[in-house]
C-alpha positions in Angstrom: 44.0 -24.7 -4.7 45.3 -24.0 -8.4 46.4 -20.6 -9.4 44.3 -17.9 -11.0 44.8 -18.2 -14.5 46.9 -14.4 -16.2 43.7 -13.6 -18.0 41.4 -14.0 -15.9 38.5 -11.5 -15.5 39.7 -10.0 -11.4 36.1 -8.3 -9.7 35.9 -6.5 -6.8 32.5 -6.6 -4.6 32.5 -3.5 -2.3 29.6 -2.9 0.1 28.2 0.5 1.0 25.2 1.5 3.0 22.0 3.7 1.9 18.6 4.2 3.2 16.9 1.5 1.7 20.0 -1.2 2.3 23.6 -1.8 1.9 24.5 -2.2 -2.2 26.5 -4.8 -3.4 29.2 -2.9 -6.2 31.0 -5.1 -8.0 34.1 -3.3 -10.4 36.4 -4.6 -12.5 40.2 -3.5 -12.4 39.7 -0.2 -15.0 36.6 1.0 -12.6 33.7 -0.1 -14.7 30.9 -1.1 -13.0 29.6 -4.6 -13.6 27.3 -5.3 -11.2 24.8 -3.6 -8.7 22.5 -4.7 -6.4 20.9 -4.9 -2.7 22.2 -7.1 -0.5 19.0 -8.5 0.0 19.2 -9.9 -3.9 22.5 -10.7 -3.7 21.8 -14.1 -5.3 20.1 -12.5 -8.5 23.2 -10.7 -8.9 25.8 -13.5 -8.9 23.8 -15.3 -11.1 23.3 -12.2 -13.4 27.0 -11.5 -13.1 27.7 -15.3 -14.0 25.9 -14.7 -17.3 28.2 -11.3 -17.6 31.6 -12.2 -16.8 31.7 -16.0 -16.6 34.8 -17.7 -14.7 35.2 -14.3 -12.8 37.2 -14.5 -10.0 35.2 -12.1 -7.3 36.9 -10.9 -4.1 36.2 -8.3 -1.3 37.5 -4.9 -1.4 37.0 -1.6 -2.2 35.4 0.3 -5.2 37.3 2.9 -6.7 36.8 6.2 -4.1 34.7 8.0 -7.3 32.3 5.2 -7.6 31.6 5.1 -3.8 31.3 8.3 -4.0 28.7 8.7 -6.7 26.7 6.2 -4.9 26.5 8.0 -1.8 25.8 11.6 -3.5 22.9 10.0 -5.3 21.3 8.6 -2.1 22.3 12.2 -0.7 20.2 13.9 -3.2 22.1 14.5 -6.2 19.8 12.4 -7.9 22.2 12.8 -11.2 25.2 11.6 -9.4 25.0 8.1 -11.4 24.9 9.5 -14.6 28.0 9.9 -15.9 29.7 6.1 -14.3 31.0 3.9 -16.7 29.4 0.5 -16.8 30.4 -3.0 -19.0 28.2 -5.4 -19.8 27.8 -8.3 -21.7 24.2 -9.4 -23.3 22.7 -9.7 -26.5 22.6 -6.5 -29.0 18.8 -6.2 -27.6 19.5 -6.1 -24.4 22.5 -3.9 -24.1 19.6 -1.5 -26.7 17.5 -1.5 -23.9 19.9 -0.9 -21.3 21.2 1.8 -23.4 17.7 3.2 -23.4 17.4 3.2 -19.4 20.2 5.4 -19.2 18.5 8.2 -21.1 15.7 8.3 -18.7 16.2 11.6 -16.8 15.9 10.8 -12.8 12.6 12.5 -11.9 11.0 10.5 -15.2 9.6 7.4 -15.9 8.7 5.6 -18.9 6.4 2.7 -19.9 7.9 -1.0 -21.5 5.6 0.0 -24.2 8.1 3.7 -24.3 11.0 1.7 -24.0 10.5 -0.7 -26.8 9.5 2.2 -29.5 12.9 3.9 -27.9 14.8 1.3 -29.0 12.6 1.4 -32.3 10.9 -2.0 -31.6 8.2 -0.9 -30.4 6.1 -4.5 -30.7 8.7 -6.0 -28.4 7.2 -4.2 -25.2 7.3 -8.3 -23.4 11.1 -8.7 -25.1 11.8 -5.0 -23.6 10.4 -6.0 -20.4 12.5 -9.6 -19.5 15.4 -7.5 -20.8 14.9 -4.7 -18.1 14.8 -7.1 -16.1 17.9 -9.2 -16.6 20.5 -5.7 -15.8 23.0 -6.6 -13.7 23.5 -2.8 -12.7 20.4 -1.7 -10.9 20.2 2.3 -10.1 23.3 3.8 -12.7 21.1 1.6 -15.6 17.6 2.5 -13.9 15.4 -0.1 -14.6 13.6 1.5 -11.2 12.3 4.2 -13.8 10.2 2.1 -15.9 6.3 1.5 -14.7 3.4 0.0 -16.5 1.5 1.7 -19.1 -1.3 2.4 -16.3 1.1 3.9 -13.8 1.5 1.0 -11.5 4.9 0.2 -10.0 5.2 -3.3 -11.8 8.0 -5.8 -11.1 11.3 -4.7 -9.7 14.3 -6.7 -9.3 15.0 -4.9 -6.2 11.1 -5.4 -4.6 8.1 -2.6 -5.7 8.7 -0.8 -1.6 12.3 0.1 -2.6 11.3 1.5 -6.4 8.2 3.1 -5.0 11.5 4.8 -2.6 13.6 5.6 -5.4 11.5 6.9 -7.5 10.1 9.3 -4.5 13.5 10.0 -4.1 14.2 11.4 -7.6 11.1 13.3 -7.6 8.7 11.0 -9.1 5.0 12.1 -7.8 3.4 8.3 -7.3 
């Protein structure tokens, strides 16, 4: 077994319980948030996370006490809990413009792919908007639950259309 090498990347994958199953947190060693999932979709996120922080070394442990914290309050009701956690990506400018954009969605709102795209002022990349919703590696803090078809419908989520339809309800979305 060789060494790890000085520089590289250290993640730590904490596990927490909520109502609608345990989240996988991954953190890095300043606290920022690099990847968040369900347990149940655990593979999606390595494989996300491999595209994020290649060569990563991931090991078990705890998240900073702040981040499980504001995990916990947002499942507890404080629907805003999320908002302020710092997150790092990596991605294409497009991407992390669209994942910018899911962050400014209120809890409580949604908003269409065809509202995302013109947020991001593209708005005749609505299918380019979409597959990058849908590559986040940080469900919930970047909400990609928040973001329906033009119609209404709950379309695709990562995290399977029972639990959006849950967190939505949750933030005080009438479906």
């Amino acid at each position: 077994m060789s060494a790890v090498q000085p520089d590289t990347l250290m993640l730590t994958l904490d596990r927490i319980a909520s109502p609608v199953g345990e989240v996988l947190l991954v953190t890095d060693v300043d606290g920022a948030v690099r990847a968040l999932d369900f347990a149940d979709y655990e593979p999606r996120m390595m494989r996300l996370l491999g595209r994020h922080a290649p060569g990563a070394v991931l090991v078990a442990g705890r998240a900073p006490e702040s981040l499980r914290a504001a995990i916990q309050a947002y499942f507890g009701g404080d629907v805003r809990a999320l908002d302020a956690v710092g997150v790092k990506t990596a991605g294409t400018a497009f991407q992390r413009a669209v994942w910018a954009a899911l962050r400014a969605i209120p809890a409580g709102q949604t908003r269409s792919y065809s509202q995302l795209a013109a947020a991001i002022g593209a708005p005749r990349a609505v299918r380019a908007a979409g597959l990058a919703n849908g590559q986040n590696p940080i469900a919930l803090i970047v909400p990609c639950h928040r973001v329906i078809g033009t119609n209404g419908t709950l379309t695709g989520y990562a995290g399977g259309i029972e639990r959006k339809s849950w967190l939505l309800r949750h933030e005080g979305v009438i479906l």
